[in-house]
C-alpha positions in Angstrom: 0.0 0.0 0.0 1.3 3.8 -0.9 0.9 6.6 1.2 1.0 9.8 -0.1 2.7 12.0 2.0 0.7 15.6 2.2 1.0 17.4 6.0 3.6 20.3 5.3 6.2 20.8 8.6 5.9 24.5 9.7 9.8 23.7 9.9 11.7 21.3 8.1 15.8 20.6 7.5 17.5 18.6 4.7 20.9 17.0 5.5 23.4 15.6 3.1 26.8 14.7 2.5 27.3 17.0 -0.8 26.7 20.0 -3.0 24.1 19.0 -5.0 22.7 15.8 -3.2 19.8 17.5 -1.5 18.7 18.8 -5.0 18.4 15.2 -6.5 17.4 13.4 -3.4 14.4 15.6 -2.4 14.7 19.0 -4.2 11.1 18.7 -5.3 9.9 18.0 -1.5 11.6 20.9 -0.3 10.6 23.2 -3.1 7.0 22.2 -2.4 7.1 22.8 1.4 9.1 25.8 1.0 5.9 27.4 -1.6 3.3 26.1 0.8 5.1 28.0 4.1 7.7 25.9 5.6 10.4 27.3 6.7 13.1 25.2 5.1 16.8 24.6 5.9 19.5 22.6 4.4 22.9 21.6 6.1 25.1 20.1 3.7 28.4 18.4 5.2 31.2 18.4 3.0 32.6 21.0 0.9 32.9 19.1 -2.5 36.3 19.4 -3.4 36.7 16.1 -5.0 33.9 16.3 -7.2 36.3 16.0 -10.4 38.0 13.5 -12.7 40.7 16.2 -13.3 44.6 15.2 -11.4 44.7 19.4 -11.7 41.7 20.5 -9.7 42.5 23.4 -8.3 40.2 21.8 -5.3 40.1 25.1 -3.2 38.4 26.9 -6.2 36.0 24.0 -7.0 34.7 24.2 -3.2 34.4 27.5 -3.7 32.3 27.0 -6.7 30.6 24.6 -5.4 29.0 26.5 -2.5 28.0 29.5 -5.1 26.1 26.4 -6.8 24.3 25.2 -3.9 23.2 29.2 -3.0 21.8 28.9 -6.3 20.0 25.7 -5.9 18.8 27.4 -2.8 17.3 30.2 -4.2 15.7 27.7 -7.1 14.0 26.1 -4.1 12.7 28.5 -1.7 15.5 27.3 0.7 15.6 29.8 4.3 19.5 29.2 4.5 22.0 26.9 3.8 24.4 25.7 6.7 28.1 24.5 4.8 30.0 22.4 7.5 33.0 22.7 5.4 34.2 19.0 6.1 36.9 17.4 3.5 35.4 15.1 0.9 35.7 11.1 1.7 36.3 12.2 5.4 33.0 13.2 7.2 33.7 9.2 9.2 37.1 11.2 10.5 35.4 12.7 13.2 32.0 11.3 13.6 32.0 12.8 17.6 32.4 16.0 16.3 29.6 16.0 13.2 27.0 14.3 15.6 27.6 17.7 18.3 28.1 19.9 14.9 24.2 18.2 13.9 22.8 18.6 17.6 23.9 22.1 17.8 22.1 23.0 14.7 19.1 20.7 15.3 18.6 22.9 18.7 19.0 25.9 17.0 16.8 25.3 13.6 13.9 22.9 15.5 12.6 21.6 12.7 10.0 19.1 12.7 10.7 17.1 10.3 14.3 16.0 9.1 15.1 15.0 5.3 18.5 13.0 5.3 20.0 10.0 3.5 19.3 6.0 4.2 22.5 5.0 5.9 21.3 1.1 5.5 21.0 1.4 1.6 23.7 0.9 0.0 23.8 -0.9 -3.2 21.4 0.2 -5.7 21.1 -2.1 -8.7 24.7 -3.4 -10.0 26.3 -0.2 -10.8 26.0 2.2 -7.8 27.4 2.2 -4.7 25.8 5.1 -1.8 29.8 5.7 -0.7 30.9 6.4 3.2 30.4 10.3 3.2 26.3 9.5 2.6 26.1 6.5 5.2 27.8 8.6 7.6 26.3 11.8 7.5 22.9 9.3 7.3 24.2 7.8 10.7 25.5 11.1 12.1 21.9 12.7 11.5 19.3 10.2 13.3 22.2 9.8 15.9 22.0 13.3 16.3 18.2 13.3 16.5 18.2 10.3 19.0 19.3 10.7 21.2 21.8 13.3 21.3 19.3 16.4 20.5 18.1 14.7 24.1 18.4 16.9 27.7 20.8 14.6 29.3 23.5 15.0 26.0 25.3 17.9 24.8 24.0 20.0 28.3 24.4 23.5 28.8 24.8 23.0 24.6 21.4 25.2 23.4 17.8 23.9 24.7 16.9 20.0 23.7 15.1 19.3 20.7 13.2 16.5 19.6 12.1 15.6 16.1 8.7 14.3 15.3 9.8 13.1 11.8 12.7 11.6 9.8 12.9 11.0 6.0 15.5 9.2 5.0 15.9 9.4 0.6 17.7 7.5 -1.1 16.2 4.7 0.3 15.4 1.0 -1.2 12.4 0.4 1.6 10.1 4.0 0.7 7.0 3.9 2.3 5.4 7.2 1.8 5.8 9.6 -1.3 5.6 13.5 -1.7 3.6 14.7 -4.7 5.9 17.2 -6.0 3.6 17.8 -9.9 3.5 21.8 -9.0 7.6 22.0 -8.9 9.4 19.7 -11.3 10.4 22.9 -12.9 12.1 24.3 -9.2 13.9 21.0 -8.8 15.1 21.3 -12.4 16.4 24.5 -12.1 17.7 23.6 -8.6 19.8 20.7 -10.6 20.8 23.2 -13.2 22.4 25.2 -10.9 25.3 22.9 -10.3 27.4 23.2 -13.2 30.6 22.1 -12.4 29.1 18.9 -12.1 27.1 18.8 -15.5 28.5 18.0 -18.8 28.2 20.8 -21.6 24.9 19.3 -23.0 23.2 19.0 -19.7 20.5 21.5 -21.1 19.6 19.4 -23.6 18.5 16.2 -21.6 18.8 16.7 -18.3 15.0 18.1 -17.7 13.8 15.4 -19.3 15.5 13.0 -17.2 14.5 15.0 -13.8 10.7 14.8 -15.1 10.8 11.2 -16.0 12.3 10.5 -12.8 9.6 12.1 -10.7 6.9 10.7 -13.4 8.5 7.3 -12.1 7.7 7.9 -8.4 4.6 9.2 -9.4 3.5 5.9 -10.3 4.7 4.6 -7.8 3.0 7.0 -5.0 -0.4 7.2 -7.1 -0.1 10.9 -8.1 1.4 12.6 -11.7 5.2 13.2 -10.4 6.7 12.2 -6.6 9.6 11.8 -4.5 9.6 8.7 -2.4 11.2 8.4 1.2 11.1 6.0 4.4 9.4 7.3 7.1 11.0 7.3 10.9 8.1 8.7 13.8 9.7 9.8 16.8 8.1 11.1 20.4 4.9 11.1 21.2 
């Protein structure tokens, strides 16, 4: 049985590993939300320095590029603000201590009700990709950071506890609810767009398509024209 997913968080907060995951992952869900009144925030972990084939990356300037892209993407969506931890590609596990208090500092200060982050336990999808150690951890750091750490008894005297009434976790291989997302392929399109340095030359010429069919997909799925799918965590009472 599909659920389709339609209550809209007065607050919600997207966290992922990388410029540019949110977008794919649940750029539509957060564009939607954002043009129905949530207030929307995205933390995103690592700066994104590796994202190149080229030995010469200048890596400093891609990061650097890289952040413009996701302010971009931002503004595509609707997005309140963007939190960059600044963390080293390939190294968020490094100091997983440290990201879970970075997460409980800004999940005390945001309170959002509903947390969008990645499915730490799927990680094969079909034979030819692999959800790599930066998106399991930041998946683990997040709900680790929700519960229990945003708890009284962790972190005290570290901002006022915080608990979260709702986790999505996307990518995921075991969805369970779907957001109808029909009224802004177009945002998470543009939101996509916006990330150039990671986009061949032609991207304008097939990417759309590819965004829309993909949401058409879940659509299908969920029972409505176009959808994002995600497992659903319930937390309190």
């Amino acid at each position: 049985m599909t659920a389709v997913l339609d209550e809209v968080p007065a607050r919600a907060m997207a966290v992922y590993a990388h410029p540019d995951d949110h977008e794919v992952s649940c750029g539509g869900t957060l564009a939607r939300w954002a043009a129905e009144g949530c207030d929307v925030h995205v933390v995103v972990a690592a700066r994104g320095e590796k994202g190149s084939d080229d030995p010469a990356c200048d890596t400093d300037a891609l990061a650097a590029r890289r952040a413009e892209e996701v302010r971009a993407a931002a503004d595509a969506l609707g997005v309140h603000d963007v939190t960059m931890l600044g963390r080293d590609d390939g190294q968020l596990d490094a100091d997983l201590p440290g990201l879970r208090a970075a997460l409980v500092a800004i999940l005390r200060d945001v309170r959002p009700d509903t947390v969008i982050c990645p499915d730490p336990t799927a990680v094969f999808f079909g034979d030819g990709y692999v959800s790599h150690v930066d998106h399991r951890t930041i998946g683990w750091a997040t709900i680790d950071a929700i519960e229990p750490a945003a708890r009284p008894l962790y972190f005290a005297g570290q901002g006022s506890p915080h608990q979260v009434s709702t986790v999505l976790l996307s990518p995921t291989l075991e969805p369970d609810v779907w957001v109808d997302v029909s009224s802004v392929v177009d945002a998470k399109v543009a939101s996509v767009l916006a990330h150039r340095s990671q986009l061949a030359d032609d991207a304008d010429d097939w990417l759309p398509d590819f965004v829309r069919h993909r949401a058409e997909e879940e659509g299908r799925r969920g029972g409505v024209p176009a959808a994002e799918a995600f497992r659903r965590l319930r937390f309190g009472a």
